[in-house]
C-alpha positions as CSV (number, residue, x, y, z in Angstrom):
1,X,0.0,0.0,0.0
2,X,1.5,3.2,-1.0
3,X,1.0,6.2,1.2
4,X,-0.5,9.8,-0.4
5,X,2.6,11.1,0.0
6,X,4.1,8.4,-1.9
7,X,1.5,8.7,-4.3
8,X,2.1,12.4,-5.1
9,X,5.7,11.6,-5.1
10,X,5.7,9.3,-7.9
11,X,3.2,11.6,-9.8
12,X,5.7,14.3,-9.6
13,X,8.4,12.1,-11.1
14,X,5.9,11.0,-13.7
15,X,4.7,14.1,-14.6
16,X,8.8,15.4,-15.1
17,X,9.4,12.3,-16.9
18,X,6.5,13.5,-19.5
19,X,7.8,17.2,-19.6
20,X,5.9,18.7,-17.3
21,X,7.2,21.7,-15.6
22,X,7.5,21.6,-12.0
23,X,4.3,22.0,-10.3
24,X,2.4,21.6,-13.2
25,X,-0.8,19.5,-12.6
26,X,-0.1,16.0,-13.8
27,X,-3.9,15.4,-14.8
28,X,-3.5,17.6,-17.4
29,X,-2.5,17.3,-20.8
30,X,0.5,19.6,-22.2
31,X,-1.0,23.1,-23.6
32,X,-0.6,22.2,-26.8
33,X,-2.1,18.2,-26.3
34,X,0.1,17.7,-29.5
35,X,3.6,19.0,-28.4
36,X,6.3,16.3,-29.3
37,X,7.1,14.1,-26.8
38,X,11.0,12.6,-26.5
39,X,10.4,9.5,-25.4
40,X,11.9,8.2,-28.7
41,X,14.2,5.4,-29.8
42,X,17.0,7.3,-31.0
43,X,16.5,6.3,-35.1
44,X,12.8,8.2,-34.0
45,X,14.6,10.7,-32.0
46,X,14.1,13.7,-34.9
47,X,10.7,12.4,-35.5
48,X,7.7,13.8,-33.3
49,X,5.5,11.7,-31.3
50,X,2.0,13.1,-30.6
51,X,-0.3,12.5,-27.7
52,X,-3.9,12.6,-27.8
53,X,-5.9,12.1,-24.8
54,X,-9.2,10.3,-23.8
55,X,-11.6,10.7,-21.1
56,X,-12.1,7.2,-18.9
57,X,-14.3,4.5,-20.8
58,X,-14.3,7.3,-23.6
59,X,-13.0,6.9,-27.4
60,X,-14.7,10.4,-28.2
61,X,-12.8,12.5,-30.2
62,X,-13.1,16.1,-28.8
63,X,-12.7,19.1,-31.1
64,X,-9.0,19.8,-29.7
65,X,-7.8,16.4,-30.5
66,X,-9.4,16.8,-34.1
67,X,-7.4,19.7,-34.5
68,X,-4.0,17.9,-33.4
69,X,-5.2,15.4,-35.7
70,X,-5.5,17.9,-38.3
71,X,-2.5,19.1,-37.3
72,X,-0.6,16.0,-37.7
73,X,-2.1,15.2,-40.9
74,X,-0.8,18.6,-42.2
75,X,2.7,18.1,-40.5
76,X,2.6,14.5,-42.6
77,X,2.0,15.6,-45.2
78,X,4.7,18.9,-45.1
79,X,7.3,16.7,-43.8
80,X,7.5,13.7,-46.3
81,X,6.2,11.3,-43.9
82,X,6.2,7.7,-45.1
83,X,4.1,5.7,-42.7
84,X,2.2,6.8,-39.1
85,X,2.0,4.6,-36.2
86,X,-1.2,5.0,-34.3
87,X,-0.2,3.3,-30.9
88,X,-4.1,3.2,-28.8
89,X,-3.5,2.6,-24.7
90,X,-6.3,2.3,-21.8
91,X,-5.7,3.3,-18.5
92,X,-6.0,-0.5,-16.1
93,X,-9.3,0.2,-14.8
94,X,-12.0,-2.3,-16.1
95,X,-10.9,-5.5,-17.3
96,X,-8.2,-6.6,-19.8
97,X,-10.5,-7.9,-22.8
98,X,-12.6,-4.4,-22.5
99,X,-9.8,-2.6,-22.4
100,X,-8.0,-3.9,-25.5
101,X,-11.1,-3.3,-27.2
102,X,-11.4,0.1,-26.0
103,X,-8.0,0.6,-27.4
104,X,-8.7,-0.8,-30.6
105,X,-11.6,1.6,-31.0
106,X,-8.9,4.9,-30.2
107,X,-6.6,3.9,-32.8
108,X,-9.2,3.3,-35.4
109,X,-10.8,6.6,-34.6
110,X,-7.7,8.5,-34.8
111,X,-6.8,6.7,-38.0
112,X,-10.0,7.4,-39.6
113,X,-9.6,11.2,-38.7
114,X,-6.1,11.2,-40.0
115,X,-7.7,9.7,-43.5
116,X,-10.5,12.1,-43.1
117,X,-7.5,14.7,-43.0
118,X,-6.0,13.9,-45.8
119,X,-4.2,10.7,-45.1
120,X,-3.8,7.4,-46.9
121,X,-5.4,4.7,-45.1
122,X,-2.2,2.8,-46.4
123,X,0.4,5.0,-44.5
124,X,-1.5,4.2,-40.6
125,X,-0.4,1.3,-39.0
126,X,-2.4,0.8,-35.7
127,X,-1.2,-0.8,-32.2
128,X,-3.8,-1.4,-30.1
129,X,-1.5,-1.6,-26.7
130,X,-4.5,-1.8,-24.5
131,X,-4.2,-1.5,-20.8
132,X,-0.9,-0.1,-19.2
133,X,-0.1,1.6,-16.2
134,X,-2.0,0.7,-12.5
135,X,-5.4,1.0,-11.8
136,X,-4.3,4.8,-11.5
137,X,-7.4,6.0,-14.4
138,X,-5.0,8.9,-14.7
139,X,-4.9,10.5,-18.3
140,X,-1.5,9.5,-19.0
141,X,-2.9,5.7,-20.0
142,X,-5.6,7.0,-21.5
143,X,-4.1,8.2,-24.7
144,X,-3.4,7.6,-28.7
145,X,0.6,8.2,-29.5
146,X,0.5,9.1,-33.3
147,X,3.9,8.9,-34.2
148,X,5.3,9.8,-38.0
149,X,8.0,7.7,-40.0
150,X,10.3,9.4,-43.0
């Protein structure tokens, strides 16, 4: 059992981890929702990964994430992008099964607004992760990573 104070503890080093500034509420997304993370294999390292977040049980697309969807598409399609990996993850509340379908439902979602943006269906791979994290429903593990290939 892990004490609150442990509990805020780790959140802090999660939420630096993710590029938070200090004391910069961990439950919420960066400004921008979209802003390149750099958590990247270093053959990705120049390429941008883009997060896109999802309310519990949810695989709702709200107008912010269609416009960091847009704005993907549009950095695809400037950039010379060869392929896009839509990698889908669920936070561990619920149970496995629902939450690997859940998953499967973000990334098609996000891939069918990155066709209706403009992109070839053929360029979007999708990785339905499913669940990660702890029972934690925090928004980190609720998310779509959309990251682009050259």
């Amino acid at each position: 059992m892990v004490s609150w104070f442990g509990r805020l503890w780790m959140a802090g080093l999660l939420a630096m981890a993710l590029g938070f500034p200090p004391g910069a509420d961990a439950q919420t997304p960066p400004a921008a929702g979209g802003t390149p993370s750099a958590a990247a294999a270093p053959a990705e390292a120049q390429m941008p990964r883009y997060l896109i977040y999802f309310d519990e049980f949810s695989a709702y697309l709200s107008p912010r994430a269609k416009r960091i969807i847009a704005d993907i598409a549009k950095k695809a399609k400037t950039t010379g992008t060869k392929s896009i990996t839509v990698q889908a993850r669920a936070s561990a509340t619920g149970t496995v099964q629902t939450n690997k379908y859940l998953a499967m439902t973000r990334a098609s979602i996000v891939a069918d607004e990155l066709e209706a943006d403009g992109i070839p269906a053929v360029m979007v791979q999708q990785q339905p992760i499913g669940q990660t994290g702890s029972k934690d429903p925090s928004v980190f593990n609720r998310r779509v990573d959309v990251i682009l290939h050259r």
